[in-house]
PQR file with spaces between the fields and no chain letter, atoms N, CA, C, O and H, PARSE charges and radii, in Angstrom:
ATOM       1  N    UNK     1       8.408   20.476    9.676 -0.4000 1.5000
ATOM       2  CA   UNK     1       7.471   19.388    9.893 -0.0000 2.0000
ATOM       3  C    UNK     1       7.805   18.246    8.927  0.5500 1.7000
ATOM       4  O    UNK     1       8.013   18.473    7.736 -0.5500 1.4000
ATOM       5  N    UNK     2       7.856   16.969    9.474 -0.4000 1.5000
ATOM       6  CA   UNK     2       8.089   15.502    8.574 -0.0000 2.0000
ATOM       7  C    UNK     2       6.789   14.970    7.650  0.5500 1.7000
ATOM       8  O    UNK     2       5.679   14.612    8.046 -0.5500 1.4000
ATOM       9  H    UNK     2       7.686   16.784   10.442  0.4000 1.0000
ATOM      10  N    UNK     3       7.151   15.021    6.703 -0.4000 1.5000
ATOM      11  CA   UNK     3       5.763   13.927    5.990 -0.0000 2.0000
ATOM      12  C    UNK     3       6.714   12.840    5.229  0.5500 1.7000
ATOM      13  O    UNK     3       7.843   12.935    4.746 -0.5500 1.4000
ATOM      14  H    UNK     3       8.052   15.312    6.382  0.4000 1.0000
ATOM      15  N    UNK     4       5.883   11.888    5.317 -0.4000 1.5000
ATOM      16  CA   UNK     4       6.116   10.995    4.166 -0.0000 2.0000
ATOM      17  C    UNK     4       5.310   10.836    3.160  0.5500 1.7000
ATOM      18  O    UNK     4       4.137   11.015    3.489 -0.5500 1.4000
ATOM      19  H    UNK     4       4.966   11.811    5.709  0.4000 1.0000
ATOM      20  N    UNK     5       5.542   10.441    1.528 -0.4000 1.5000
ATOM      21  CA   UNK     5       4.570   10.563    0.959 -0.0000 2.0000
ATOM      22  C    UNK     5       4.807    9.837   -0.527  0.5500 1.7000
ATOM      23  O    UNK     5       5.597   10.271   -1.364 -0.5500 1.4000
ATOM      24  H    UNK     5       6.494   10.296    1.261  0.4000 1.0000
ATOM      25  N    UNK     6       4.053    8.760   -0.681 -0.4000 1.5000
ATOM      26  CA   UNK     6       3.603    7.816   -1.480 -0.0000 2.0000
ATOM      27  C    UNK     6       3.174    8.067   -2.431  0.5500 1.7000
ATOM      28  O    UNK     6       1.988    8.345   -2.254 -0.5500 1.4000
ATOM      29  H    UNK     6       3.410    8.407    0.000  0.4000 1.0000
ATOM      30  N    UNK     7       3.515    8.166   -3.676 -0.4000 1.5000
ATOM      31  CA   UNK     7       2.892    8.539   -5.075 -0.0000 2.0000
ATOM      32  C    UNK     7       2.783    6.675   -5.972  0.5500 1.7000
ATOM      33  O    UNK     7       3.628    5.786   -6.066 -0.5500 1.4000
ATOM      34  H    UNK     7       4.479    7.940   -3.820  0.4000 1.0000
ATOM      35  N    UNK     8       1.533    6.757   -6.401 -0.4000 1.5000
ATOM      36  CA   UNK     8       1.183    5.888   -7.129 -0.0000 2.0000
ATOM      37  C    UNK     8       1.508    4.513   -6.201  0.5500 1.7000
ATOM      38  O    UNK     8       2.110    3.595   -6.758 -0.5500 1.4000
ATOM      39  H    UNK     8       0.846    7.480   -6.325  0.4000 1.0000
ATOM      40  N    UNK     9       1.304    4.441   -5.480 -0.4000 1.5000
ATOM      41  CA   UNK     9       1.969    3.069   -4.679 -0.0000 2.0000
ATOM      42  C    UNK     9       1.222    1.953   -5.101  0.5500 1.7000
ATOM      43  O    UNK     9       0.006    1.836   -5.251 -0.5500 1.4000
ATOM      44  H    UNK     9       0.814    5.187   -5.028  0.4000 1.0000
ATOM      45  N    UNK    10       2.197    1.102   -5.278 -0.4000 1.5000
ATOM      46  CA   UNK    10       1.226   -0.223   -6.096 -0.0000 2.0000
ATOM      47  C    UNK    10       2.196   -1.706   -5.770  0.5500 1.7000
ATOM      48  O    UNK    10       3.406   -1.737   -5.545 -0.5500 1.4000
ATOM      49  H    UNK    10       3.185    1.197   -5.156  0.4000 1.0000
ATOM      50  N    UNK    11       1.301   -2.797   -5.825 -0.4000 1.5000
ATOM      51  CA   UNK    11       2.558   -3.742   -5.733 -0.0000 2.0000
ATOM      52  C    UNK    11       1.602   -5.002   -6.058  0.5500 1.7000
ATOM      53  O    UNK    11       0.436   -5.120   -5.682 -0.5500 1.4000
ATOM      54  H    UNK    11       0.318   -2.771   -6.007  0.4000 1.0000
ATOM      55  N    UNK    12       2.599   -6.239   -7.106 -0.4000 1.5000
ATOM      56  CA   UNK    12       1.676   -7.086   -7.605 -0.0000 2.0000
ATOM      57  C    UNK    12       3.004   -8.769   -7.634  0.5500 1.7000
ATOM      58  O    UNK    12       4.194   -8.843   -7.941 -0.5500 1.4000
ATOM      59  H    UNK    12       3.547   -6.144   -7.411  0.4000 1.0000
ATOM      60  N    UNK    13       2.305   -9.502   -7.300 -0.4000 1.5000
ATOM      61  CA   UNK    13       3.384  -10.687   -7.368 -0.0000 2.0000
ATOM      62  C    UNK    13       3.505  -11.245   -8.579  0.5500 1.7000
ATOM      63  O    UNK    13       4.153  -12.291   -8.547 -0.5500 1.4000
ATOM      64  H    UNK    13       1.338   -9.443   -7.050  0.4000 1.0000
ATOM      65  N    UNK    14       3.053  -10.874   -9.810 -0.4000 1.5000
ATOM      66  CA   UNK    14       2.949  -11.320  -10.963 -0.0000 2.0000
ATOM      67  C    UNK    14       4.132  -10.242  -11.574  0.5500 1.7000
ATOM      68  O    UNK    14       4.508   -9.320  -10.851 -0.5500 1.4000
ATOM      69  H    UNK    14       2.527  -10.024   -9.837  0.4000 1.0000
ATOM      70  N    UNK    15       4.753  -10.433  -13.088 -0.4000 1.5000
ATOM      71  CA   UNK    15       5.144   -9.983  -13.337 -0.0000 2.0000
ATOM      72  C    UNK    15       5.144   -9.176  -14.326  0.5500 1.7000
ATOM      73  O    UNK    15       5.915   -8.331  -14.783 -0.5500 1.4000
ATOM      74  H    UNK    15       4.448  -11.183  -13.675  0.4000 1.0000
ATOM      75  N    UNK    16       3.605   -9.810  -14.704 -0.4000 1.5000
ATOM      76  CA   UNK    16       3.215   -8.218  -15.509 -0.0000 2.0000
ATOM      77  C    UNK    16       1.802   -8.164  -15.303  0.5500 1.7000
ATOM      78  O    UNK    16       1.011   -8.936  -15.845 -0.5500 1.4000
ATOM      79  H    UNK    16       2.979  -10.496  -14.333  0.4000 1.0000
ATOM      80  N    UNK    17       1.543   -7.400  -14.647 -0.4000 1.5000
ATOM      81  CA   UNK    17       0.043   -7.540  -13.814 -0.0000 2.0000
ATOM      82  C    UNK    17      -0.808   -6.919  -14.909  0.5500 1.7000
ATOM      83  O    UNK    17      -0.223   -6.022  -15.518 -0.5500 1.4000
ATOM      84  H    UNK    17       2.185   -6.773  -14.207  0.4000 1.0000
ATOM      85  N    UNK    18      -2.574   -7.291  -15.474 -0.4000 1.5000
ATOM      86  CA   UNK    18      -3.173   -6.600  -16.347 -0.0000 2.0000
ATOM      87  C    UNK    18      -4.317   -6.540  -15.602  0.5500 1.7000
ATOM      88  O    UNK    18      -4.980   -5.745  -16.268 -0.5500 1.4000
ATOM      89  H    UNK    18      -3.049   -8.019  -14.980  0.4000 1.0000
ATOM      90  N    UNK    19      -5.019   -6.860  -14.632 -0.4000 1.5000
ATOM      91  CA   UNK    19      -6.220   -6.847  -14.330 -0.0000 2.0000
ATOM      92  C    UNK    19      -6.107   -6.326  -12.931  0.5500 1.7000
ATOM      93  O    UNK    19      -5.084   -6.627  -12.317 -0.5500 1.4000
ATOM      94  H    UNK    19      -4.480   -7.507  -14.091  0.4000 1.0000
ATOM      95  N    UNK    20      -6.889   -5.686  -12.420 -0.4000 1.5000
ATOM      96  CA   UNK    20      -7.241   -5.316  -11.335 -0.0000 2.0000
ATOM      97  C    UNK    20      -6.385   -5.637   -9.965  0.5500 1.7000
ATOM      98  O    UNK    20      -5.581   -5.075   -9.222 -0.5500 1.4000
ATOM      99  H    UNK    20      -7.721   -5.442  -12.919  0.4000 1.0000
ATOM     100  N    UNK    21      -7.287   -7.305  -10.146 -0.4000 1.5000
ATOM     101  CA   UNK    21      -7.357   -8.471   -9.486 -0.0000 2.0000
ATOM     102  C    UNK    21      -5.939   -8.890   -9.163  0.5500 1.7000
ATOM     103  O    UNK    21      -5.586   -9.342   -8.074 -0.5500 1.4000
ATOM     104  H    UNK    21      -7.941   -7.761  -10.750  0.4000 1.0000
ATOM     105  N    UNK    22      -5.091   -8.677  -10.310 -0.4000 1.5000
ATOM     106  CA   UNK    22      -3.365   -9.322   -9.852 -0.0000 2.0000
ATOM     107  C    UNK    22      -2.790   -8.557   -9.150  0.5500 1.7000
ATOM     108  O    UNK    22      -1.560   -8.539   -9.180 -0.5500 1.4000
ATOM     109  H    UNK    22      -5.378   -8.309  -11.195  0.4000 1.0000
ATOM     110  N    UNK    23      -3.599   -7.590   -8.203 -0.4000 1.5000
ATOM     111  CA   UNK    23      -2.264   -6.563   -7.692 -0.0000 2.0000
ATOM     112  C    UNK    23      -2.806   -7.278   -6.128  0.5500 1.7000
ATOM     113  O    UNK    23      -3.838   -7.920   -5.934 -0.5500 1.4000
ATOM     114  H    UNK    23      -4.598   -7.605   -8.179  0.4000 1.0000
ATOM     115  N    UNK    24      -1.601   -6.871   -5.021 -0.4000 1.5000
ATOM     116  CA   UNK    24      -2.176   -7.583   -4.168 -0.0000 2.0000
ATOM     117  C    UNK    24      -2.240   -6.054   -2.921  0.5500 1.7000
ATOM     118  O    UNK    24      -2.651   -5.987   -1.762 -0.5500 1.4000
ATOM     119  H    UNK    24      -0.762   -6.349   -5.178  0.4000 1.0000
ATOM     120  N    UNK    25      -1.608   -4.978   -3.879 -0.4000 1.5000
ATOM     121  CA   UNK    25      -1.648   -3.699   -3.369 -0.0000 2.0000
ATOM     122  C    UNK    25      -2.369   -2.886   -4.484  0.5500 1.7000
ATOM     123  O    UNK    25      -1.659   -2.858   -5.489 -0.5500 1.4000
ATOM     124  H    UNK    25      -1.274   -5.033   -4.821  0.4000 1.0000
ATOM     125  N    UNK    26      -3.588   -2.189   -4.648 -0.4000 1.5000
ATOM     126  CA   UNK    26      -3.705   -1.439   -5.617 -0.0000 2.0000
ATOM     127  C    UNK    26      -3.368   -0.137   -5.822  0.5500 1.7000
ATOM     128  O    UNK    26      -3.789    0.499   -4.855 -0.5500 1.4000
ATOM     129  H    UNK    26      -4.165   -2.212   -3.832  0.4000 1.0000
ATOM     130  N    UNK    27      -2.839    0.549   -6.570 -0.4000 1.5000
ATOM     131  CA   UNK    27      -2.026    2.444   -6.521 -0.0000 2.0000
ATOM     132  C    UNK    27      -3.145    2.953   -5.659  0.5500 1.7000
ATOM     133  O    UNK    27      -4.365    2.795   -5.613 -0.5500 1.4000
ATOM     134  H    UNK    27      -2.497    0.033   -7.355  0.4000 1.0000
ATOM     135  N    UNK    28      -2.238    3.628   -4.995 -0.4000 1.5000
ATOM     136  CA   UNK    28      -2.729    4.409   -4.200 -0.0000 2.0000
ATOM     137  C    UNK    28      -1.594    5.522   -3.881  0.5500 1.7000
ATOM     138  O    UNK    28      -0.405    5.429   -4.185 -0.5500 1.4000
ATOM     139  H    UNK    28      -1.247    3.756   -5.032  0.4000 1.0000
ATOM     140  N    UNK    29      -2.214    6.582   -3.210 -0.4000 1.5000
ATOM     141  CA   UNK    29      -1.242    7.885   -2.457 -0.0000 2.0000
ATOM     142  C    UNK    29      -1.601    7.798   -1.584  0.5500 1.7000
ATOM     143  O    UNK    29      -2.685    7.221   -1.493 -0.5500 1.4000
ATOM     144  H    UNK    29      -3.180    6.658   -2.962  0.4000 1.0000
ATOM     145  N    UNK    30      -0.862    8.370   -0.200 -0.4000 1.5000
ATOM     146  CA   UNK    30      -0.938    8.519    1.087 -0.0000 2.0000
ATOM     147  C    UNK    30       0.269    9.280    1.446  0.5500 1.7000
ATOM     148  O    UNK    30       1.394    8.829    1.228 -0.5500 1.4000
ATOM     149  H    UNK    30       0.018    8.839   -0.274  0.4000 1.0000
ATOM     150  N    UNK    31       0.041   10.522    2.037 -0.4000 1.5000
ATOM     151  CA   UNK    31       0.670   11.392    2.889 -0.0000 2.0000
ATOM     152  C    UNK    31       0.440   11.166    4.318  0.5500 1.7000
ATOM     153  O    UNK    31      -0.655   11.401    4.827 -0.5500 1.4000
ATOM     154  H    UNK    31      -0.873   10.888    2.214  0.4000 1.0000
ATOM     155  N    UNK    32       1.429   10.720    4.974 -0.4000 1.5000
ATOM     156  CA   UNK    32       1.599   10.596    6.513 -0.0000 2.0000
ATOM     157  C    UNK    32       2.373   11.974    7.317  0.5500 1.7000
ATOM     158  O    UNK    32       3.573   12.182    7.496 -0.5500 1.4000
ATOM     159  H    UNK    32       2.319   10.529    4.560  0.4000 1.0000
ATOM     160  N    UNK    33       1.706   12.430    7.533 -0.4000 1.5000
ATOM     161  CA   UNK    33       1.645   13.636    8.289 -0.0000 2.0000
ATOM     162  C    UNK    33       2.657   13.402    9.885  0.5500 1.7000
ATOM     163  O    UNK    33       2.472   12.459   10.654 -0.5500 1.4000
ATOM     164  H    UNK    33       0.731   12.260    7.387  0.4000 1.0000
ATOM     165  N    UNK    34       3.781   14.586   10.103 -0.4000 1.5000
ATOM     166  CA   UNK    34       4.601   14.121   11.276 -0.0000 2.0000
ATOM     167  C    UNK    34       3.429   14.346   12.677  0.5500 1.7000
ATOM     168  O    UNK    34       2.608   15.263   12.709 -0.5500 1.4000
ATOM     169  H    UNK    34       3.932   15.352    9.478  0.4000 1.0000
ATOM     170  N    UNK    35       3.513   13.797   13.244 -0.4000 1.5000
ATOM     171  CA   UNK    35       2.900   13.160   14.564 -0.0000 2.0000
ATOM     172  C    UNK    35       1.670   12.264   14.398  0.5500 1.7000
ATOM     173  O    UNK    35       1.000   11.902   15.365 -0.5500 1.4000
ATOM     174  H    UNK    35       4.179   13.052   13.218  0.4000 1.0000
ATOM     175  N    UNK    36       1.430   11.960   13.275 -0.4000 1.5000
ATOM     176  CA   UNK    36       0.178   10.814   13.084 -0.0000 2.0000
ATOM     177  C    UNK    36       0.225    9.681   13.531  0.5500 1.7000
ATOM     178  O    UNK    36       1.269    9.049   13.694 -0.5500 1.4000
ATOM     179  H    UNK    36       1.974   12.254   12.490  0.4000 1.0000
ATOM     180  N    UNK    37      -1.317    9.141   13.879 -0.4000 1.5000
ATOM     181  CA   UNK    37      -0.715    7.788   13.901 -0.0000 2.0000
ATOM     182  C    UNK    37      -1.781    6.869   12.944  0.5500 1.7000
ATOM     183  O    UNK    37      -3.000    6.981   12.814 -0.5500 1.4000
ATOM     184  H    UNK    37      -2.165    9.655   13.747  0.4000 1.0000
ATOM     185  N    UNK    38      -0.660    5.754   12.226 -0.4000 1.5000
ATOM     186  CA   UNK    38      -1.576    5.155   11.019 -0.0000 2.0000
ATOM     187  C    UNK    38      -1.262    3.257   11.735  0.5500 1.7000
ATOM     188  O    UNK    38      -0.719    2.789   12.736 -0.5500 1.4000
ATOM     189  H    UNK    38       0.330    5.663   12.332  0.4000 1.0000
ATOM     190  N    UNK    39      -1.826    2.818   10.774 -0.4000 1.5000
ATOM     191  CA   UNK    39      -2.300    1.491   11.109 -0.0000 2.0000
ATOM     192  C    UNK    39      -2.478    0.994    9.346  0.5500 1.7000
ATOM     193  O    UNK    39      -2.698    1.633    8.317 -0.5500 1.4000
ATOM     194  H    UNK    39      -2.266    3.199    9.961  0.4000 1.0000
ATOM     195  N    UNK    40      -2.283   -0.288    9.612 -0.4000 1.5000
ATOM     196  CA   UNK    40      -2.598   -0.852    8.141 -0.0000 2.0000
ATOM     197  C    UNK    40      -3.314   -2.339    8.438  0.5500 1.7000
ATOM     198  O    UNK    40      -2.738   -3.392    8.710 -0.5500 1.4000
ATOM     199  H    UNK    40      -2.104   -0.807   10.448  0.4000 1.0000
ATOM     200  N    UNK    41      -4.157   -2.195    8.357 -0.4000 1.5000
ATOM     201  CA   UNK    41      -5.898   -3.301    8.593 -0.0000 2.0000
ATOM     202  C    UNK    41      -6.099   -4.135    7.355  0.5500 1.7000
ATOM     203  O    UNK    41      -6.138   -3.865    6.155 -0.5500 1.4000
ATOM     204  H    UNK    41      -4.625   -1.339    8.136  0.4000 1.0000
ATOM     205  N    UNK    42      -6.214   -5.260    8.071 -0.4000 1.5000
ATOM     206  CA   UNK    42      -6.607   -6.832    6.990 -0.0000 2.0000
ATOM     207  C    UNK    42      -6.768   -7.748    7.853  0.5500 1.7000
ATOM     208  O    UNK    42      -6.514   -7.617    9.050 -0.5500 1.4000
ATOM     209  H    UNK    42      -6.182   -5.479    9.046  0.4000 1.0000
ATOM     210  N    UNK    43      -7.214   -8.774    7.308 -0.4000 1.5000
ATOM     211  CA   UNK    43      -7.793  -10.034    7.466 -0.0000 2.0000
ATOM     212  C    UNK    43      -6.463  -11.131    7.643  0.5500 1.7000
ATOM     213  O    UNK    43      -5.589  -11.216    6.780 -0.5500 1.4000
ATOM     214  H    UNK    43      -7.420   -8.880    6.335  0.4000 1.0000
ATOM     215  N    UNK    44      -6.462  -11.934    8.879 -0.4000 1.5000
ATOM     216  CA   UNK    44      -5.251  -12.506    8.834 -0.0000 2.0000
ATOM     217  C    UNK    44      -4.895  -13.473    7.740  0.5500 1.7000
ATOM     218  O    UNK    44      -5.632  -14.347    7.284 -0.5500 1.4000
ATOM     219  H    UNK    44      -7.171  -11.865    9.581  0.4000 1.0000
ATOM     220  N    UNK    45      -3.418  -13.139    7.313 -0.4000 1.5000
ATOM     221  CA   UNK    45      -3.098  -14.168    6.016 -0.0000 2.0000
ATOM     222  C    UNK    45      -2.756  -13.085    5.312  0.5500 1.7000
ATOM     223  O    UNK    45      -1.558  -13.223    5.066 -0.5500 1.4000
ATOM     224  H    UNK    45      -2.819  -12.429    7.684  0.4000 1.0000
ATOM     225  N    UNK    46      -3.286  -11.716    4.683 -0.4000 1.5000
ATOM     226  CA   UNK    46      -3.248  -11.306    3.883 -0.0000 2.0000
ATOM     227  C    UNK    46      -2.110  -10.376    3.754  0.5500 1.7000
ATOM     228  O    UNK    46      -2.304   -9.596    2.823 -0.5500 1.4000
ATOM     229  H    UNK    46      -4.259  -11.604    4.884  0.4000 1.0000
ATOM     230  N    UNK    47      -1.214  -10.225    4.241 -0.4000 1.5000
ATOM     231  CA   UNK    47       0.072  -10.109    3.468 -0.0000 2.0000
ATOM     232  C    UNK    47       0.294   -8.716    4.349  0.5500 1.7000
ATOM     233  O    UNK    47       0.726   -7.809    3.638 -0.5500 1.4000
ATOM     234  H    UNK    47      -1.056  -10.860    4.998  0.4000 1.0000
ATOM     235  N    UNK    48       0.170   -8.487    5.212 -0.4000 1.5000
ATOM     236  CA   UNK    48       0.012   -7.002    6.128 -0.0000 2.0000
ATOM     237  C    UNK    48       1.391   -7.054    6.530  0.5500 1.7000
ATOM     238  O    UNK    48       1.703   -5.874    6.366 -0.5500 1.4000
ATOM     239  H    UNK    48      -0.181   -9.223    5.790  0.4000 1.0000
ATOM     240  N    UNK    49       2.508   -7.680    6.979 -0.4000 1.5000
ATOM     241  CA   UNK    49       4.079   -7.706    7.304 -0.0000 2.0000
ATOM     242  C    UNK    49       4.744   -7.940    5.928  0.5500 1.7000
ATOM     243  O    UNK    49       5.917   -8.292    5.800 -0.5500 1.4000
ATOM     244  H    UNK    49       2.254   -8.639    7.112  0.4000 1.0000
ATOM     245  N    UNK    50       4.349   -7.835    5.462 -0.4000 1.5000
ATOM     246  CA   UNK    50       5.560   -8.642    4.027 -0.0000 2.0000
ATOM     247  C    UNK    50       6.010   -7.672    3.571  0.5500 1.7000
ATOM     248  O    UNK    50       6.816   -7.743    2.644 -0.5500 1.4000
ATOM     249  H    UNK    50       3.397   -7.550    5.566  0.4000 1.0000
């Protein structure tokens, strides 16, 4: 069986991020399980293809 799986995932356009607020991804984990189906939801503008 396939998983994929994300430890600490984080991502910030600054280059040394200290607050919360500067990340434009905050850490997170996520295991994607083989035959799932996921989606990634926002508000248009907000950076969902990049």
């Amino acid at each position: 069986m396939a998983r994929i799986e994300f430890k600490r995932l984080a991502h910030s356009y600054r280059p040394s991020p200290e607050k919360p607020e500067d990340y434009a991804l905050r850490s997170m984990d996520l295991t994607w399980e083989d035959a799932g189906a996921y989606a990634v939801l926002g508000p248009s503008g907000c950076g969902k293809t990049t």
